[in-house]
C-alpha positions in Angstrom: 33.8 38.6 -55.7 35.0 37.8 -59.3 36.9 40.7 -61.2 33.7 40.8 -63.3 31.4 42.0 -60.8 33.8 44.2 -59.7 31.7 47.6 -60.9 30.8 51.1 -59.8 28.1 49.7 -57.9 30.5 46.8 -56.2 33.3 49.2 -55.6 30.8 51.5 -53.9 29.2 48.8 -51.5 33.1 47.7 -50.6 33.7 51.3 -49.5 30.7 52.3 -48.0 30.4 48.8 -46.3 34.4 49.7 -44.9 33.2 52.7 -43.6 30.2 51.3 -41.6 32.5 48.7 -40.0 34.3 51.6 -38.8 31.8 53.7 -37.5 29.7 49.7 -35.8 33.4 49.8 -34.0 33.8 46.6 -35.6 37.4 45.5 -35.9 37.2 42.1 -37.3 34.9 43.6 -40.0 37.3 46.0 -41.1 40.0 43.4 -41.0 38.3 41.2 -43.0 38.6 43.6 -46.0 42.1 43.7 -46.3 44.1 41.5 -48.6 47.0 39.5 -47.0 49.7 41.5 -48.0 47.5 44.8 -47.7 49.4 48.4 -47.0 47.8 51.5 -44.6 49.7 54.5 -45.4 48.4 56.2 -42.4 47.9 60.1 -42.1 51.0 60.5 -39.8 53.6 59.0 -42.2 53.5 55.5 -40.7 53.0 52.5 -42.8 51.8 49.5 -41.4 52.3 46.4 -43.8 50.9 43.2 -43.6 46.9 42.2 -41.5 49.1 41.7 -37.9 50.5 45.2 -38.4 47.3 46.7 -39.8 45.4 45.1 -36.7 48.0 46.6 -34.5 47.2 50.3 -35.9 44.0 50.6 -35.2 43.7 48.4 -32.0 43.6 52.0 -30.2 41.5 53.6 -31.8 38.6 50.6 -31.7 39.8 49.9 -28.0 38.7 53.6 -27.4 42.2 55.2 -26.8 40.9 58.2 -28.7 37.4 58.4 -27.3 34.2 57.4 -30.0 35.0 57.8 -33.6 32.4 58.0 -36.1 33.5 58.5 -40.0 30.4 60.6 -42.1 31.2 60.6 -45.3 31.1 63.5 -47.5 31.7 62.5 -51.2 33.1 58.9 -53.2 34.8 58.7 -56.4 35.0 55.2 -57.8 37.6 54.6 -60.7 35.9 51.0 -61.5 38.9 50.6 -64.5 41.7 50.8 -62.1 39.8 49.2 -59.0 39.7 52.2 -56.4 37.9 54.8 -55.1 38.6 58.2 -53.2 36.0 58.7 -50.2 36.0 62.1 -48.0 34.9 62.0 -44.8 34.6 64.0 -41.5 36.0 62.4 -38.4 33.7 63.1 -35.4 35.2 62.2 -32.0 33.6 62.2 -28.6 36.2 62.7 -26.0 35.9 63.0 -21.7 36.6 66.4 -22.9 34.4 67.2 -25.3 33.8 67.0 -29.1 36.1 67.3 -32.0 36.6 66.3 -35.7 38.9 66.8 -38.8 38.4 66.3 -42.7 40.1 63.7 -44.8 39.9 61.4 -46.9 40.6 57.6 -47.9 42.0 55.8 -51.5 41.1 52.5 -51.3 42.6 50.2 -53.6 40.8 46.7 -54.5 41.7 43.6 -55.3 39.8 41.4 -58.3 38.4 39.6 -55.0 36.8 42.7 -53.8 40.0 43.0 -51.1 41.5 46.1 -49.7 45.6 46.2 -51.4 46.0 49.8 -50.1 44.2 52.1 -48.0 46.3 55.7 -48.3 44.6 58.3 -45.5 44.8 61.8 -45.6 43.5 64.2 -43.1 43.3 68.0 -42.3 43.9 68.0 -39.0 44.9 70.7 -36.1 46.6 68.1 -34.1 47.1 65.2 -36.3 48.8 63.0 -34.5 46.4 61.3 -31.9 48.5 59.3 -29.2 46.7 56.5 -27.2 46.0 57.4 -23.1 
């Protein structure tokens, strides 16, 4: 995707698009939206640089280590100038013992190819930091 076509509209498909890959459990989707060099600040302080690190963050969680994720999203802000949006979202998760969820939210920043640079997550969470079984 050229820088040109790189509008509102385009920047909302990218993120919404990012977000069903997510929720279709579908790592090499999500994967395949990062840019080589990409950066996910993740939501307990711990920054995974590079695809093979990315990968290695969210192998759990799409391997099921948490139980079923599913992201809803809420609201999306798209800053087409500057190439990034700002997407809320409540975290559902179905566990062997029961249901839970927490708020947060994602700033994605693009590439002029339409690729993921940085993906910075926030989240409001009782017990934020989810460790594999």
């Amino acid at each position: 995707m050229n820088q040109a076509k790189l509008d509102r509209d385009a920047l909302r498909r990218l993120t919404l698009d990012f977000t069903e890959a997510f929720n279709d459990n579908d790592l090499g989707a999500v994967m395949s939206r990062f840019a080589e060099g990409a950066v996910y600040d993740q939501f307990n302080d711990e920054p995974a640089q590079g695809i093979d690190a990315i990968r290695a963050a969210f192998e759990p969680q799409f391997k099921g280590a948490f139980g079923r994720m599913q992201f809803l999203d809420e609201d999306l802000f798209i800053d087409a100038e500057a190439r990034k949006t700002l997407v809320s979202w409540t975290c559902t998760l179905e566990t062997k013992d029961g249901s839970a969820g927490w708020r947060g939210l994602d700033i994605l920043h693009f590439d002029d190819l339409g690729k993921i640079t940085q993906k910075l997550t926030y989240a409001k969470a009782k017990v934020p930091l989810l460790r594999a079984r």
